[in-house]
VOZATOR-450643 format. One record per atom (N, C-alpha, C, O): z, y, x; chain; residue number from 1; atom name. Coordinates in steps of 0.02 Angstrom, whole numbers, plus 50000, padded with zeros to 5 digits. Layout:
REM residues N
> pz,py,px,rotor,vexza,lodo
> Z,Y,X,A,NUM,CA
...
//
This chain:
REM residues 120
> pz,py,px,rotor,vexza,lodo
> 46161,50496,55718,A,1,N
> 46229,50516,55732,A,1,CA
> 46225,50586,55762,A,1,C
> 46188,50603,55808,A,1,O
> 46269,50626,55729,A,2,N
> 46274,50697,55758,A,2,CA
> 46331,50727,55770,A,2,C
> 46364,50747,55721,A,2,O
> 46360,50741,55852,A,3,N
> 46410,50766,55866,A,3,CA
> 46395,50855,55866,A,3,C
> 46348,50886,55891,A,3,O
> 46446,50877,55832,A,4,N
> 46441,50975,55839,A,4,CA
> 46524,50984,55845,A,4,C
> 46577,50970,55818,A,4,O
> 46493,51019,55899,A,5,N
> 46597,51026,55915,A,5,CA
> 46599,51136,55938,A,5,C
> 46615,51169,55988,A,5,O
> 46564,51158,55845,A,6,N
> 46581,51212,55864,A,6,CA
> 46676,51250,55850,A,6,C
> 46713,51219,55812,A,6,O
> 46698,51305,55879,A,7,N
> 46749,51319,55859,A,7,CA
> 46756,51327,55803,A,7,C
> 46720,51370,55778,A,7,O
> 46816,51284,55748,A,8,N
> 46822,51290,55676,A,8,CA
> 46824,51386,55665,A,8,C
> 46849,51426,55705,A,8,O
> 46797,51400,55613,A,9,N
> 46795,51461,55581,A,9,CA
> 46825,51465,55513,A,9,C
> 46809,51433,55463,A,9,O
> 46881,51519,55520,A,10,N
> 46925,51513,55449,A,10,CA
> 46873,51557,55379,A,10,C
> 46882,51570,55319,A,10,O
> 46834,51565,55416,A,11,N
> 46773,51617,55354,A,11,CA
> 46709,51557,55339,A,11,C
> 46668,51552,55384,A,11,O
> 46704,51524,55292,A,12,N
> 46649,51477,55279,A,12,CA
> 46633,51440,55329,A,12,C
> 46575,51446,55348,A,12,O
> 46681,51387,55369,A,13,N
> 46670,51337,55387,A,13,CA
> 46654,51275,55340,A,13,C
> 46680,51250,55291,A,13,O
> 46602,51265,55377,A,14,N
> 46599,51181,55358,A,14,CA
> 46624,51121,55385,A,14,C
> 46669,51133,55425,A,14,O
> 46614,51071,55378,A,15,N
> 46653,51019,55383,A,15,CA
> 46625,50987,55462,A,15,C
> 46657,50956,55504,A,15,O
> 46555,51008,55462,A,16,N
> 46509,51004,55537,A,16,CA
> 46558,51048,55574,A,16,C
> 46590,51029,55623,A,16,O
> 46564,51118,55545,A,17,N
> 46592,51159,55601,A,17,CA
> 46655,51130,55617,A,17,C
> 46669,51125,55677,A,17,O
> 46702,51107,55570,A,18,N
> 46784,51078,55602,A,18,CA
> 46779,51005,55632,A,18,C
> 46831,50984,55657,A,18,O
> 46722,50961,55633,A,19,N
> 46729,50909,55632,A,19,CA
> 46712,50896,55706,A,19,C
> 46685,50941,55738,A,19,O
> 46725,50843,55730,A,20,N
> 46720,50817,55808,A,20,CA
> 46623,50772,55819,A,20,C
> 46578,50772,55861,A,20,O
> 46637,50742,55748,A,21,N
> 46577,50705,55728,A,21,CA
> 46545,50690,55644,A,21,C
> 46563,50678,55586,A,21,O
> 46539,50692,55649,A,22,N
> 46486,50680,55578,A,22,CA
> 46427,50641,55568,A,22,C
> 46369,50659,55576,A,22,O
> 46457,50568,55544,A,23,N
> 46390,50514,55524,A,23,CA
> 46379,50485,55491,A,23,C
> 46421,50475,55447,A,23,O
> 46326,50459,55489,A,24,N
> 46304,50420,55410,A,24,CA
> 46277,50355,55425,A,24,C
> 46242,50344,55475,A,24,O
> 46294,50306,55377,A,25,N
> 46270,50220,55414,A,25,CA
> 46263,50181,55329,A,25,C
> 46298,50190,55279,A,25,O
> 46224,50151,55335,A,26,N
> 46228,50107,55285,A,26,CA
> 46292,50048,55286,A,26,C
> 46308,50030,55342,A,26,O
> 46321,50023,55239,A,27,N
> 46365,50007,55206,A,27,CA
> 46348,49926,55175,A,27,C
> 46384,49901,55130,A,27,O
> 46292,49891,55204,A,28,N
> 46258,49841,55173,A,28,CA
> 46190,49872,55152,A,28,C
> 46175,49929,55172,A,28,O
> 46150,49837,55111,A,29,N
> 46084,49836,55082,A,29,CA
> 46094,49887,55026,A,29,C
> 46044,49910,54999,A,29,O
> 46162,49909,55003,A,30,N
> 46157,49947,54935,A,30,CA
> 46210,49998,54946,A,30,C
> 46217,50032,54895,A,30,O
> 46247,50014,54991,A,31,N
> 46299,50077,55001,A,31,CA
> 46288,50099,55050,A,31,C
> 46247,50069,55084,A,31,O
> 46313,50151,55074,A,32,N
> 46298,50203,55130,A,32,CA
> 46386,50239,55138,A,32,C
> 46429,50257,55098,A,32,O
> 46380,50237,55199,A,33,N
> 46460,50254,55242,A,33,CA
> 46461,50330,55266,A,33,C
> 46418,50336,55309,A,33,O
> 46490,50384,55256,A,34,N
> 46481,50432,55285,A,34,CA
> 46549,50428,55324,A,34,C
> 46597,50415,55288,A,34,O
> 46562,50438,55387,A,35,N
> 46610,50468,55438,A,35,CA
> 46631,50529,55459,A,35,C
> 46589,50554,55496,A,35,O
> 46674,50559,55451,A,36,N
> 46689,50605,55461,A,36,CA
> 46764,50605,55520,A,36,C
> 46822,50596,55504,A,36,O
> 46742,50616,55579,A,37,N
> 46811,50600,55653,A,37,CA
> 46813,50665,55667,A,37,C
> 46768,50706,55669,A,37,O
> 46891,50673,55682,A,38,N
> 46903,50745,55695,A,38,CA
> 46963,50724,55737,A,38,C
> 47003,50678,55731,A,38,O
> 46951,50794,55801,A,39,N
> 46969,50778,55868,A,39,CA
> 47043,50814,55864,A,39,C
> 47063,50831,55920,A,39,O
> 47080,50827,55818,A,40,N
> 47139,50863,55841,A,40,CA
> 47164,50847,55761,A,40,C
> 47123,50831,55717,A,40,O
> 47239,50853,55747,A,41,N
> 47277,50870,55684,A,41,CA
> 47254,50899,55646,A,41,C
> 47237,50875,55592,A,41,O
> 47242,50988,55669,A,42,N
> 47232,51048,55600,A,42,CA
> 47172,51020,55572,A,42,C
> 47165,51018,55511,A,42,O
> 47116,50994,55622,A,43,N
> 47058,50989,55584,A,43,CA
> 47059,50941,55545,A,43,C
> 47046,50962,55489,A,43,O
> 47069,50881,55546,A,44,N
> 47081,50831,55496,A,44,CA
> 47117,50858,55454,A,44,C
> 47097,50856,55396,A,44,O
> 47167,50885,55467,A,45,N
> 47207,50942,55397,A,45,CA
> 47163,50961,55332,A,45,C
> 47160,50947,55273,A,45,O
> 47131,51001,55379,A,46,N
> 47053,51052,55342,A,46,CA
> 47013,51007,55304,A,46,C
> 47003,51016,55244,A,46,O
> 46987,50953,55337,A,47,N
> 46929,50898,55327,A,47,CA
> 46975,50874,55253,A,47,C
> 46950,50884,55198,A,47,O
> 47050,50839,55259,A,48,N
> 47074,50792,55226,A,48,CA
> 47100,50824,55161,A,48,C
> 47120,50796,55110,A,48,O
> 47094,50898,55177,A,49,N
> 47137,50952,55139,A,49,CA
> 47112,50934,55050,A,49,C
> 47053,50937,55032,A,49,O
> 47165,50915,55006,A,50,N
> 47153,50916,54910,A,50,CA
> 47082,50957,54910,A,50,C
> 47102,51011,54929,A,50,O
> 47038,50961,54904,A,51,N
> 46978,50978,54861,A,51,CA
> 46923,50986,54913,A,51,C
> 46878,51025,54900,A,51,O
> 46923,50946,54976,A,52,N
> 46864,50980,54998,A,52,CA
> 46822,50912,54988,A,52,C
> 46768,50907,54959,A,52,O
> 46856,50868,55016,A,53,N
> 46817,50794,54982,A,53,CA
> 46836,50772,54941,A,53,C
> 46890,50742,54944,A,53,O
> 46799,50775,54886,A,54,N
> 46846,50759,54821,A,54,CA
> 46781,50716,54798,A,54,C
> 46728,50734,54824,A,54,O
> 46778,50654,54747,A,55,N
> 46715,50642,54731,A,55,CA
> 46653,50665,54691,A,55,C
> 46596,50641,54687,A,55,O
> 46681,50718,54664,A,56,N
> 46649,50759,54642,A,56,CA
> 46596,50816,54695,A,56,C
> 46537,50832,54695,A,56,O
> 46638,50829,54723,A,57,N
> 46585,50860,54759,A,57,CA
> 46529,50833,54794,A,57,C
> 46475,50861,54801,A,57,O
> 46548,50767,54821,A,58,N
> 46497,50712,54843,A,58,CA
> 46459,50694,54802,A,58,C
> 46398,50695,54811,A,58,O
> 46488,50675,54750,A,59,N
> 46429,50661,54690,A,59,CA
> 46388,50691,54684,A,59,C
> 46332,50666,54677,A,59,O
> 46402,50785,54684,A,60,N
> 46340,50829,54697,A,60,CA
> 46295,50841,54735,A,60,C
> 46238,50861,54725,A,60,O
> 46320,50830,54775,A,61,N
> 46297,50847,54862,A,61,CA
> 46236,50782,54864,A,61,C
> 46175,50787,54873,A,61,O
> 46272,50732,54855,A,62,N
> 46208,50660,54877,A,62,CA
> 46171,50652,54790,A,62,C
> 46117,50625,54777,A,62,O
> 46206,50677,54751,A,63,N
> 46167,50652,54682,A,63,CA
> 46160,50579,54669,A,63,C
> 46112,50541,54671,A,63,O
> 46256,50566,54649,A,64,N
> 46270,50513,54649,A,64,CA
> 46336,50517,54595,A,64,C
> 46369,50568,54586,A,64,O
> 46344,50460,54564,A,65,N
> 46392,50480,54495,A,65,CA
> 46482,50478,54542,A,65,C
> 46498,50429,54577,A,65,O
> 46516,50523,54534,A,66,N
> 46561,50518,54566,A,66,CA
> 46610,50467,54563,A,66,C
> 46653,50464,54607,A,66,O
> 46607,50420,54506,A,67,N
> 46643,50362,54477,A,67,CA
> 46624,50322,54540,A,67,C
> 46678,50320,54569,A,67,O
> 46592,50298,54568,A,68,N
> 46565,50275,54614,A,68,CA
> 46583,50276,54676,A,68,C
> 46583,50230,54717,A,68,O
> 46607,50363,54684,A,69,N
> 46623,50368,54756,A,69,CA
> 46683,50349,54779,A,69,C
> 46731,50366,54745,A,69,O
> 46696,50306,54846,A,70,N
> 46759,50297,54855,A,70,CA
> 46756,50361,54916,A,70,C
> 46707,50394,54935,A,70,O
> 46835,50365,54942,A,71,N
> 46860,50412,54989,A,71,CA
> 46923,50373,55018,A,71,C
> 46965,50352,54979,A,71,O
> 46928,50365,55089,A,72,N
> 46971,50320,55128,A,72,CA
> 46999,50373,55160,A,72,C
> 46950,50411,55165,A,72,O
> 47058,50409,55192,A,73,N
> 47095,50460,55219,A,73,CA
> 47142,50434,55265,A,73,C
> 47199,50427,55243,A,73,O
> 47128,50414,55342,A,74,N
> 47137,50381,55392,A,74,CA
> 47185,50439,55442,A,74,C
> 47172,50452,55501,A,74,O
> 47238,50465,55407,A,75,N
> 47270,50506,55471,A,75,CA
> 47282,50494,55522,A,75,C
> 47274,50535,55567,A,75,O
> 47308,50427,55534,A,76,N
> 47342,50414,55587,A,76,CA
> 47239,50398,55664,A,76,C
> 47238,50387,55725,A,76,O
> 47204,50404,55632,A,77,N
> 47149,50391,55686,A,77,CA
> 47117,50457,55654,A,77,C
> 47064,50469,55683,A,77,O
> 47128,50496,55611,A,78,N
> 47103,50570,55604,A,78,CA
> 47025,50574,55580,A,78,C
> 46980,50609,55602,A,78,O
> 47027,50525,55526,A,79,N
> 46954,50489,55493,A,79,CA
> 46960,50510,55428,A,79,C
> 47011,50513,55393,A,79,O
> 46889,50527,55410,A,80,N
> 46903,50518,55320,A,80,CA
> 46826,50476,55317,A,80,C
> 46785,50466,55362,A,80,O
> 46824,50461,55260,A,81,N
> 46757,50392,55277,A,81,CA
> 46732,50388,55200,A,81,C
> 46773,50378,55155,A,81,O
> 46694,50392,55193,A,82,N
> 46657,50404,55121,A,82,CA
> 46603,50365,55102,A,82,C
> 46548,50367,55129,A,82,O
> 46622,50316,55042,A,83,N
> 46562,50253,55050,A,83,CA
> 46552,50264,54970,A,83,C
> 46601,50282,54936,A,83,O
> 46492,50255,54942,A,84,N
> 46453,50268,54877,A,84,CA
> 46382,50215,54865,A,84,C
> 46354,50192,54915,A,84,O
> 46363,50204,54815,A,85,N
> 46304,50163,54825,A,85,CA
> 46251,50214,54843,A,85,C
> 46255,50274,54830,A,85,O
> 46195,50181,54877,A,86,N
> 46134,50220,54897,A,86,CA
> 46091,50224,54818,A,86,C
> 46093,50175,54780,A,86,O
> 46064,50269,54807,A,87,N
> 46004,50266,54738,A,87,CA
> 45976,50222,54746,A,87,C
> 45975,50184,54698,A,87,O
> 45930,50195,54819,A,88,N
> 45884,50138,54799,A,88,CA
> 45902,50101,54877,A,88,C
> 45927,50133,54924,A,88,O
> 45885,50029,54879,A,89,N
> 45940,50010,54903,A,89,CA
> 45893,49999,54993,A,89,C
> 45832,50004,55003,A,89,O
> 45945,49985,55043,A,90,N
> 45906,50012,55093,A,90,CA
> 45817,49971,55098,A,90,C
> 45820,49913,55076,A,90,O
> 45767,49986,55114,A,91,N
> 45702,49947,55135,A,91,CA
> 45663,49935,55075,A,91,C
> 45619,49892,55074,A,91,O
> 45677,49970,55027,A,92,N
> 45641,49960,54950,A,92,CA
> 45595,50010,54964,A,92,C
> 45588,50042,55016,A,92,O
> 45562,50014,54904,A,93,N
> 45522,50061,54879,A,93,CA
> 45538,50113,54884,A,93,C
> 45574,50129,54836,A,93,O
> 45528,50166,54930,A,94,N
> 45573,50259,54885,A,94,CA
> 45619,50246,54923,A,94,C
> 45670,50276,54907,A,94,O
> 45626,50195,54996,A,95,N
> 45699,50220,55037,A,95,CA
> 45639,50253,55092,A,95,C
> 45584,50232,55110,A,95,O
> 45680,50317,55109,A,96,N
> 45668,50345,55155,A,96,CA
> 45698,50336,55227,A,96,C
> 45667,50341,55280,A,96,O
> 45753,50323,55220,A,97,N
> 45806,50316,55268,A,97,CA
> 45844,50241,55279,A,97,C
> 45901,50226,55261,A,97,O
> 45793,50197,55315,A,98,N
> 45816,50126,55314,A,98,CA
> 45869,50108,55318,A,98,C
> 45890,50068,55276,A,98,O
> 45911,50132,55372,A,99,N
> 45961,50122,55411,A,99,CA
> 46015,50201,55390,A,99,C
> 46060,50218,55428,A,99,O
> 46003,50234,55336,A,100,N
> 46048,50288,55331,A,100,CA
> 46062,50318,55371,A,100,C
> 46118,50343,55360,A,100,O
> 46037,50337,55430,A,101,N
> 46056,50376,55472,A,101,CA
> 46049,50438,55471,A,101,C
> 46072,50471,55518,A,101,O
> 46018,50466,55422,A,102,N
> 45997,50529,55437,A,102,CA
> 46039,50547,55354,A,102,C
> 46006,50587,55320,A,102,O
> 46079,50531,55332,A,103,N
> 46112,50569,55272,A,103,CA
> 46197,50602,55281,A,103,C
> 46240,50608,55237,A,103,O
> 46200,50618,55351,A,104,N
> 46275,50677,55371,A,104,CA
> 46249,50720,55351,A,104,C
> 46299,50753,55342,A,104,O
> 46205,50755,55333,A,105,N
> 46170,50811,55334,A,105,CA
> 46212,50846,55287,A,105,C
> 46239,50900,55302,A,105,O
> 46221,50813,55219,A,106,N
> 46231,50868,55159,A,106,CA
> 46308,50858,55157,A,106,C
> 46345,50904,55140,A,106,O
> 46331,50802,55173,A,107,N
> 46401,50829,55214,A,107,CA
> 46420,50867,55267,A,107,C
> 46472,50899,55260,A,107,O
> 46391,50872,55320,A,108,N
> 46412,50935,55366,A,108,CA
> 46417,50996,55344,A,108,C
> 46449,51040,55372,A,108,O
> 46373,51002,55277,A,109,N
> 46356,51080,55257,A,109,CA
> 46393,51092,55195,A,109,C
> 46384,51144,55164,A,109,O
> 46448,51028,55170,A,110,N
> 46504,51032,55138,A,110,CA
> 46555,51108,55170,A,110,C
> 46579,51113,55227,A,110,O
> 46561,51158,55113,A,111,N
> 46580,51221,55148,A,111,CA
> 46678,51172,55148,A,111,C
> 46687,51122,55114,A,111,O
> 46730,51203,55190,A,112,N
> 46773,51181,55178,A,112,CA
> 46827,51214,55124,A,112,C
> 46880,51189,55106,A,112,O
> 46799,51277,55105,A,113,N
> 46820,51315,55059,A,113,CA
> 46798,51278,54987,A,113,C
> 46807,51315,54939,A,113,O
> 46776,51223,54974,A,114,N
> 46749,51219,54898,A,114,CA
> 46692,51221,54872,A,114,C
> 46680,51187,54822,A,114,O
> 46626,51280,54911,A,115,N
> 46568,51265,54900,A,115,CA
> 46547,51227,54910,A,115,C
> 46576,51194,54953,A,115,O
> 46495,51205,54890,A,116,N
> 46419,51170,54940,A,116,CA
> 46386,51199,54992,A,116,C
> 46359,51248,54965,A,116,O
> 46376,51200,55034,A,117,N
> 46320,51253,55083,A,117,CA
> 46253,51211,55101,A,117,C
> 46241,51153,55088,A,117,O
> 46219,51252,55130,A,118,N
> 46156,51231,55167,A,118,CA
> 46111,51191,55125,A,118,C
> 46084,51213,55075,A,118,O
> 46104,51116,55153,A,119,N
> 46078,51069,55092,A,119,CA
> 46097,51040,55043,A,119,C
> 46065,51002,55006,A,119,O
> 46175,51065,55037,A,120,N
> 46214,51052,54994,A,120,CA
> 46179,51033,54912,A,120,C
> 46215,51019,54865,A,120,O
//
């Protein structure tokens, strides 16, 4: 779990930079949950805004078919929540990340403009 509570930036922010928190959890033995909590209105605005989470871009980002991806948009608690199947399912062969904890990553670096950034 990784809290970054820098000041949103209207020049290539990411979704880390507007967000309050940013995490990742497994979803059962075969999906994975990403969280995304944001501490005020505008930012959930930004976060929830038509094209920045779209499943397509997730699909890219985790390398995952976007048919797949769902997207939940929680205004009233200022959540957006992103659940997809994992490639291989948690504690198999080729999982790296038992417990999913360590996959906010290539979402935080979701630019909020539309790119990908970082590990995107």
């Amino acid at each position: 779990m990784t809290t970054h509570r820098s000041a949103p930036s209207r020049d290539g922010a990411t979704i880390g930079d507007v967000a309050e928190l940013v995490r990742s959890k497994n979803a059962g033995p075969f999906w994975q949950t990403l969280d995304v909590f944001c501490s005020d209105d505008e930012s959930y605005r930004r976060v929830a805004a038509d094209g920045v989470l779209t499943p397509e871009r997730i699909g890219a980002a985790y390398r995952v078919d976007p048919a797949n991806v769902r997207i939940f948009r929680m205004p009233n608690i200022r959540v957006v929540k992103v659940s997809f199947p994992r490639r291989v399912s948690s504690g198999s062969a080729g999982d790296h990340d038992v417990h999913a904890g360590q996959q906010h990553v290539p979402l935080r670096n979701l630019s909020i403009d539309g790119d990908v950034g970082g590990d995107g």
